[in-house]
C-alpha distance (Angstrom), angle and dihedral (degrees) to the residues before:
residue distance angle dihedral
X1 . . .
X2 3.68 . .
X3 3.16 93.2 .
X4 3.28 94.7 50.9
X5 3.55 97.6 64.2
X6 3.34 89.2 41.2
X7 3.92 93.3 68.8
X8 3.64 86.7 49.7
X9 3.33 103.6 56.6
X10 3.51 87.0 54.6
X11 3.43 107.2 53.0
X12 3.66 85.8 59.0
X13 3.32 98.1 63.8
X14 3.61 88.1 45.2
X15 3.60 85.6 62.5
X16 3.56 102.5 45.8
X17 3.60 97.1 49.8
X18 3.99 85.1 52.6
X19 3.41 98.2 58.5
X20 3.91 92.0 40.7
X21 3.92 80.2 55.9
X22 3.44 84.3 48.8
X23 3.78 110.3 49.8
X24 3.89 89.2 41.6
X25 3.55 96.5 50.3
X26 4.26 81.1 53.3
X27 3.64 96.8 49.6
X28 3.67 93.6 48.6
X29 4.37 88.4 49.4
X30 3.93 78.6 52.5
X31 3.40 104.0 57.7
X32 3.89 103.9 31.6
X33 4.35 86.0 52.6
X34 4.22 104.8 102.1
X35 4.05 115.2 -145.0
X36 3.61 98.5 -114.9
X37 3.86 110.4 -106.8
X38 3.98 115.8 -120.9
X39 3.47 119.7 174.9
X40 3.72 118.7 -149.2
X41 3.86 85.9 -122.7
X42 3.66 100.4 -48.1
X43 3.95 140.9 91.6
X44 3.90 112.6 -140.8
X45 3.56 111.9 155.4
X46 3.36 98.0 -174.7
X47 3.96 93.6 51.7
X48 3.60 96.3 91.5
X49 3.44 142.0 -144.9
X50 3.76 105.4 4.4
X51 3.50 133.4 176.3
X52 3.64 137.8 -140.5
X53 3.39 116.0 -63.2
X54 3.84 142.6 -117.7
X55 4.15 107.9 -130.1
X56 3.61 111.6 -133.1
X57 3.82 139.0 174.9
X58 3.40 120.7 -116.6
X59 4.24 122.8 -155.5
X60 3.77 122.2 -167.0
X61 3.49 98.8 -137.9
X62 4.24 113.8 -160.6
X63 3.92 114.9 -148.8
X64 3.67 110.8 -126.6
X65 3.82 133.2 149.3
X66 3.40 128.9 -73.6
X67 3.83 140.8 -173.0
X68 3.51 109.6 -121.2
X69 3.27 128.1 -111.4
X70 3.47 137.9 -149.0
X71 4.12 130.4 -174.8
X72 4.00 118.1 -169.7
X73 3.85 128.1 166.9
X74 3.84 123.2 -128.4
X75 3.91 141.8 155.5
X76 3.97 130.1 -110.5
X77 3.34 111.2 -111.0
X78 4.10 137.5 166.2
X79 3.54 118.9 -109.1
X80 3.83 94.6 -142.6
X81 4.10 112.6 41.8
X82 3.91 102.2 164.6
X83 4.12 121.1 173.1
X84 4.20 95.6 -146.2
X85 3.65 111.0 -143.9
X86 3.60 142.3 -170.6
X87 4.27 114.2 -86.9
X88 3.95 89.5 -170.9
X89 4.07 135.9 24.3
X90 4.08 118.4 -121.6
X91 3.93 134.2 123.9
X92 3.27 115.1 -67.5
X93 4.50 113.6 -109.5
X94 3.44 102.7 169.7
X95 4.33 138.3 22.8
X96 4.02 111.5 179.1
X97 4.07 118.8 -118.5
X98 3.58 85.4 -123.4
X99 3.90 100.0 65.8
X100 3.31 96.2 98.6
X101 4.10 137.7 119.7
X102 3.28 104.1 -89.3
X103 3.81 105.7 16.3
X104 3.97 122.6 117.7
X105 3.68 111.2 -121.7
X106 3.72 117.5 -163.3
X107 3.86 125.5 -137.1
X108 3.40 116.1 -86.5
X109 3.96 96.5 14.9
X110 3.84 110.1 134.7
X111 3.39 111.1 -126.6
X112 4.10 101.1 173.1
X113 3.80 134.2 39.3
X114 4.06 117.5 -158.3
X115 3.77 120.7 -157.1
X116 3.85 102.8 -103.0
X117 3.57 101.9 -174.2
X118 3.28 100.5 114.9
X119 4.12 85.9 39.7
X120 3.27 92.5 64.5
X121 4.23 96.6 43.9
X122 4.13 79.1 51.8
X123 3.96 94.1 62.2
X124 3.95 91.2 38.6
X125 3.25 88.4 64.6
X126 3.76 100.0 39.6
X127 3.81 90.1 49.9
X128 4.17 86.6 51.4
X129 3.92 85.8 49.8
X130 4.30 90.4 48.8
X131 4.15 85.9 50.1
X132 3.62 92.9 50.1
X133 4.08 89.2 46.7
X134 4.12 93.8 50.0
X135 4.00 93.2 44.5
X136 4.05 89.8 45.4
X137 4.36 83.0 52.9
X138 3.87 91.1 40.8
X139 4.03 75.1 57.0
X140 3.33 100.4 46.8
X141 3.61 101.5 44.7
X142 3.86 90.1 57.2
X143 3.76 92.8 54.0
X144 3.94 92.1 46.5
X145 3.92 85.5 51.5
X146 4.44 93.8 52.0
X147 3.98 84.3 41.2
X148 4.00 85.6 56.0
X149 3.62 90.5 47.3
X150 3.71 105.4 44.8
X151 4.05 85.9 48.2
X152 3.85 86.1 56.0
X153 3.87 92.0 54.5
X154 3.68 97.4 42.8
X155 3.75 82.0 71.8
X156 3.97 89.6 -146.7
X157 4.21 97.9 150.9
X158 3.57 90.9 -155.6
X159 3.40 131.1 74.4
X160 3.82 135.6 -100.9
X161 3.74 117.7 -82.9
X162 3.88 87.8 -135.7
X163 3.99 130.2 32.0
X164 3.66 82.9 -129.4
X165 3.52 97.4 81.2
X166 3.24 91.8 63.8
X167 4.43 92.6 45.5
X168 4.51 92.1 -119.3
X169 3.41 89.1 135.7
X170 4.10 101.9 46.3
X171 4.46 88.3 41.4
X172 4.26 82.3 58.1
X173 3.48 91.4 36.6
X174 4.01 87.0 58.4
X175 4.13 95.3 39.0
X176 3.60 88.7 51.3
X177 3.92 91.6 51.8
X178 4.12 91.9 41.4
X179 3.90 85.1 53.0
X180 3.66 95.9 51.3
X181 3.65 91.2 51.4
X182 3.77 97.1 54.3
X183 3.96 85.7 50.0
X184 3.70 88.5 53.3
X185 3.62 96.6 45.7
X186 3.72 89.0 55.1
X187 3.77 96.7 45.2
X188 4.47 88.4 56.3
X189 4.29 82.7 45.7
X190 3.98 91.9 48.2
X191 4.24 81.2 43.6
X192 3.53 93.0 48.3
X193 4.14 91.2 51.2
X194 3.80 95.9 46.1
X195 3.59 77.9 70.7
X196 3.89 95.4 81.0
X197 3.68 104.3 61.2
X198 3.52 110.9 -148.0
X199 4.08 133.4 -175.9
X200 3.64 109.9 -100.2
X201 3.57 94.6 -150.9
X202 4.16 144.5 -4.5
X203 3.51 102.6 -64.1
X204 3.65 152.3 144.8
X205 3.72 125.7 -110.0
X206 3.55 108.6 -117.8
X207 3.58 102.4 177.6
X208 3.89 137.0 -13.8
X209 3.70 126.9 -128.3
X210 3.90 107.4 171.2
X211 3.54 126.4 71.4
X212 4.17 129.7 -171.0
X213 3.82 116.1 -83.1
X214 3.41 96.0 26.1
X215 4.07 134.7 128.5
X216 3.48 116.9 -126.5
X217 4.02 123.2 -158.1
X218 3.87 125.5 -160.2
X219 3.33 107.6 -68.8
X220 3.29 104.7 19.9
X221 3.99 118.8 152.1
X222 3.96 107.8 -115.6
X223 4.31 96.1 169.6
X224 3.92 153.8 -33.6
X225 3.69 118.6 -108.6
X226 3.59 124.8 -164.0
X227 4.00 112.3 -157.4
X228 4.12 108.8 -125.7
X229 3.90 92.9 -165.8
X230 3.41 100.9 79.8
X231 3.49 128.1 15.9
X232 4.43 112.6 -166.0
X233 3.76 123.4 -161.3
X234 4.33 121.6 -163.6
X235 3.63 119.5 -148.7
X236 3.80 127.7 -178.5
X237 3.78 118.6 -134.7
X238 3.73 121.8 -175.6
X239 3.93 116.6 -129.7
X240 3.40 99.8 -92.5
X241 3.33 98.6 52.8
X242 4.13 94.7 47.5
X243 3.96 77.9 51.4
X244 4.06 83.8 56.2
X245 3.64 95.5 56.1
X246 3.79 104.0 52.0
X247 3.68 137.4 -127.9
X248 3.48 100.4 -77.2
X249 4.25 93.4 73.0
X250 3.90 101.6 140.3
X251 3.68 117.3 87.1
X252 3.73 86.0 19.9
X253 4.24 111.4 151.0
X254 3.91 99.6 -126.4
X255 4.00 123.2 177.9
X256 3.81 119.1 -121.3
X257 4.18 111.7 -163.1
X258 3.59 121.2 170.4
X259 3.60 113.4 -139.5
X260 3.76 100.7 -146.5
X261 3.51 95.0 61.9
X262 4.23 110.3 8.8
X263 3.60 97.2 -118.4
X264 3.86 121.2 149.8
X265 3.94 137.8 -150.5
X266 3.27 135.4 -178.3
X267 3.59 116.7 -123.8
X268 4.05 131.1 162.5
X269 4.07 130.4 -146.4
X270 3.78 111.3 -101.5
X271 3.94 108.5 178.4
X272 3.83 138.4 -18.2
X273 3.66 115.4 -119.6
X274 3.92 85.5 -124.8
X275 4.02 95.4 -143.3
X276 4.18 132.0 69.9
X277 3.76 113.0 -105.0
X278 3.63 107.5 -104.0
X279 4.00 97.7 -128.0
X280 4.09 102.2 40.1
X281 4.17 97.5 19.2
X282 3.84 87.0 -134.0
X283 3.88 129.5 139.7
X284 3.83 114.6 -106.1
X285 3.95 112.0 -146.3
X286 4.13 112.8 -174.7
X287 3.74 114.0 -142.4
X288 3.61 120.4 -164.7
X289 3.83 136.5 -157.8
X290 3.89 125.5 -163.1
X291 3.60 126.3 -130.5
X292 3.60 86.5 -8.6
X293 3.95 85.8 -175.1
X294 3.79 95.3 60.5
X295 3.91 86.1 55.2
X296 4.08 120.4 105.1
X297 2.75 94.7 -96.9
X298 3.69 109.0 19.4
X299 4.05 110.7 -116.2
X300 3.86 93.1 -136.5
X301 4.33 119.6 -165.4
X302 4.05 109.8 -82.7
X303 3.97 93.5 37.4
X304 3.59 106.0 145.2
X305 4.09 102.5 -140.1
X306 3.71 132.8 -166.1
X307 3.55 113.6 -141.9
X308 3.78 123.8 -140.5
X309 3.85 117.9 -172.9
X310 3.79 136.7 169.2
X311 3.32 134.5 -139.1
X312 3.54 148.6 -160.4
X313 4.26 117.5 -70.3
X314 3.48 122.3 -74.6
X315 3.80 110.8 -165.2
X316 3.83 129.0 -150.3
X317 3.56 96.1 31.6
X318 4.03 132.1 148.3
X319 3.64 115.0 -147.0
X320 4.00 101.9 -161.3
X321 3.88 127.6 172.5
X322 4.02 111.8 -77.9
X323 3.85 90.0 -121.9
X324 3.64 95.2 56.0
X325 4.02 87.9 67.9
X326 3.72 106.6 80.9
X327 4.17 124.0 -132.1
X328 4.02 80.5 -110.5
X329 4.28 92.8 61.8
X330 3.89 84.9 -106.9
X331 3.95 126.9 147.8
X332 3.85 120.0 -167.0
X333 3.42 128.9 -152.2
X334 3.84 155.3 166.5
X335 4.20 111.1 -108.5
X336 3.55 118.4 -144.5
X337 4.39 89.1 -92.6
X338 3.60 83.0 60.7
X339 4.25 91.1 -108.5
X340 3.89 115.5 136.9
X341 3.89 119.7 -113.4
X342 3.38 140.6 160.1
X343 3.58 148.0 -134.2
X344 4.04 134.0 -148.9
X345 4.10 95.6 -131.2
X346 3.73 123.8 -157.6
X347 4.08 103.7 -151.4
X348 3.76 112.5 -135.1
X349 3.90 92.9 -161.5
X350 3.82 141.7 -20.9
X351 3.70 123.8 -118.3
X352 3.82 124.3 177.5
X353 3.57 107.6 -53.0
X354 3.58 91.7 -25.0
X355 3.90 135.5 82.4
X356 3.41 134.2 -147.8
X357 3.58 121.1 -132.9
X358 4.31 140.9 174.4
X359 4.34 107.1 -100.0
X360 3.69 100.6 -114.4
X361 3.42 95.2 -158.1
X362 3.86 98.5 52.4
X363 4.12 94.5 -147.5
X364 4.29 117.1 105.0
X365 3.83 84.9 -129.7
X366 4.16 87.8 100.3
X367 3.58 135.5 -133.8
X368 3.77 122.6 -87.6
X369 3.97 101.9 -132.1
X370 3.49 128.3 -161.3
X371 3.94 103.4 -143.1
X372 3.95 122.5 171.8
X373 3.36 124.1 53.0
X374 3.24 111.3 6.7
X375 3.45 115.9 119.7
X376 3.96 95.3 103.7
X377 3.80 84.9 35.4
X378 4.44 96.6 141.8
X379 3.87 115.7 -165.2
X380 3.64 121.7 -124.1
X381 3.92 122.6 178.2
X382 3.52 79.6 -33.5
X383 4.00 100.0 -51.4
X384 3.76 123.2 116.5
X385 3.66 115.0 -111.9
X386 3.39 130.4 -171.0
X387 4.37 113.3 -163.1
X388 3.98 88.3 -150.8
X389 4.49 88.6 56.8
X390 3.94 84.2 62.9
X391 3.80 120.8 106.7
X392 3.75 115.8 -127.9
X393 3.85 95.7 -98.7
X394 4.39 97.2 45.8
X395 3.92 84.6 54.7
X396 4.17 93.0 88.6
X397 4.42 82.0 41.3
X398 3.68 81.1 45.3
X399 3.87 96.1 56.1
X400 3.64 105.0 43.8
X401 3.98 94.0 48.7
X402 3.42 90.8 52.1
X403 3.53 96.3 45.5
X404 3.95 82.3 63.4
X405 3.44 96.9 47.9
């Protein structure tokens, strides 16, 4: 039995000093294993350790001059957007077929009918009251004319104490009263016509507020009419950007697209709202697009636009790929010894999927640009490196160089 446990107590210090043997022999492997050095393009002994690197395309990107361009989101909306009321009150007789959402009504169409009875009794009697007026002058005018006449044969040279005599006062008295019949009789025949309600332009019937049978007062909402002739669209453009575009902005072509569905219209600058919008402090240009209905396809109210406008030239510019610009504003690039750097860029504009930014360099020799991926691009002794490129056993190498960096 002894020797039983003997044997065992040997075999596991056999095993012990195995695995010490073991795990020693490992650690030592470890630590005497190099990373294996890969340049991002470039051999520089005297760069250090390096790890593996991130491949990425570079572009050699030419500065040139560009028109600028300048993209701003607005909303479709009519010029004209009137609510048409009622001018007088009376029983409705007649509502058109064509006042309803949706339906184009043309200017001029009559699309309600008022009872004007009582209308009509109104300029009747103001017409009676005119008559009466201009037979009361006809009067008048005869007895200023004998008052003249016995004056003359009085043979009194001087003349009358009082303008009386002579009936002035009473003949104005009885022009002034003619005259304010005439205006009266034209104010019942203008009363009488707001009694056909017309549209006052071409428009679209929004919504309906009238119905047959019913009374209407003064006042009294009857539709909404949305004008079809021209359809006006405000942007908001920050001061740069107006700066971009130049003085001469009205009657400027601009592009309208809709980004649901890629359509296009053609629409031109018409005025500058010539203050800063009290919430965002931006510029608000109005765009505006005639017939928009005629239009393939028609640009109908509500359309939410994009608007694309250009500019005057902007010279020494580099117009790059949008996804060589890092979330951080930063540009990289290969330097003439063939070294990566980088660059914090200020974009001028935006195009589509490119942006336009100054030439730092100021020569029209280009810029080598490092475009995709590069947005966890990390800079080592002026390699790229990338922390996701590292195999599992550079990753503690990995840390402490770029903790130095």
């Amino acid at each position: 039995m002894s020797n039983m446990f003997s044997r065992l107590r040997t075999n596991k210090w056999i095993i012990f000093i195995v695995t010490l043997f073991l795990c020693a022999a490992g650690t030592a492997l470890f630590f005497k294993t190099k990373p294996e050095k890969v340049s991002a393009g470039i051999d520089d002994p005297d760069a250090g350790p390096v790890l593996s690197g991130m491949p990425v395309t570079i572009t050699l990107i030419k500065p040139s001059s560009y028109p600028a361009r300048i993209t701003a989101l607005g909303e479709a909306q009519p010029l004209w957007q009137s609510s048409v009321k009622a001018r007088v009150g009376g029983a409705v007789l007649y509502i058109s077929n064509q006042l309803q959402p949706g339906n184009l009504i043309k200017k001029g169409e009559l699309i309600v009918k008022i009872d004007k009875t009582s209308f009509e009794a109104k300029v009747s009697e103001t017409e009676s009251q005119a008559a009466q007026c201009r037979l009361n002058l006809l009067k008048e005018e005869r007895e200023a004319q004998e008052a003249q006449r016995n004056w003359k044969r009085s043979g009194i040279k001087e003349a009358p104490s009082s303008s009386l005599v002579l009936r002035k006062p009473q003949l104005e008295a009885s022009r002034a009263a003619l005259k304010a019949a005439q205006d009266a009789v034209a104010n019942a025949k203008q009363e009488r016509s707001y009694t056909r309600i017309s549209a006052p332009f071409d428009g679209i019937v929004l919504e309906r507020q009238v119905n047959p049978g019913e009374t209407l007062f003064s006042g009294d909402k009857i539709c909404t009419l949305w004008g079809v002739q021209t359809m006006e669209v405000s942007v908001y453009v920050a001061a740069a950007q107006q700066e971009l575009l130049g003085k001469e902005m009205e009657q400027m072509t601009v592009r309208l697209v809709s980004p649901q569905t890629g359509a296009s219209w053609q629409a031109r600058v018409v005025r500058d709202a010539q203050r800063l919008d009290s919430r965002s402090r931006l510029h608000t240009l109005f765009l505006q697009v005639k017939q928009p209905l005629d239009q393939t396809p028609p640009l109908l109210p509500g359309t939410f636009v994009r608007a694309e406008m250009s500019g005057r030239d902007i010279p020494n510019l580099l117009c790059i790929p949008e996804n060589a610009l890092t979330q951080q504003g930063l540009i990289w690039f290969v330097d003439a010894d063939n070294r990566l750097g980088s660059i914090q860029a200020q974009p001028v504009f935006y195009g589509e999927g490119v942006v336009y930014i100054q030439n730092p360099q100021n020569t029209d020799k280009g810029l080598a640009i490092a475009v995709s991926p590069n947005a966890q691009c990390h800079k080592v002794n002026g390699k790229v490196l990338n922390s996701y490129d590292a195999p599992f056993w550079q990753l503690y190498v990995f840390v402490q160089i770029y903790a130095q960096v």
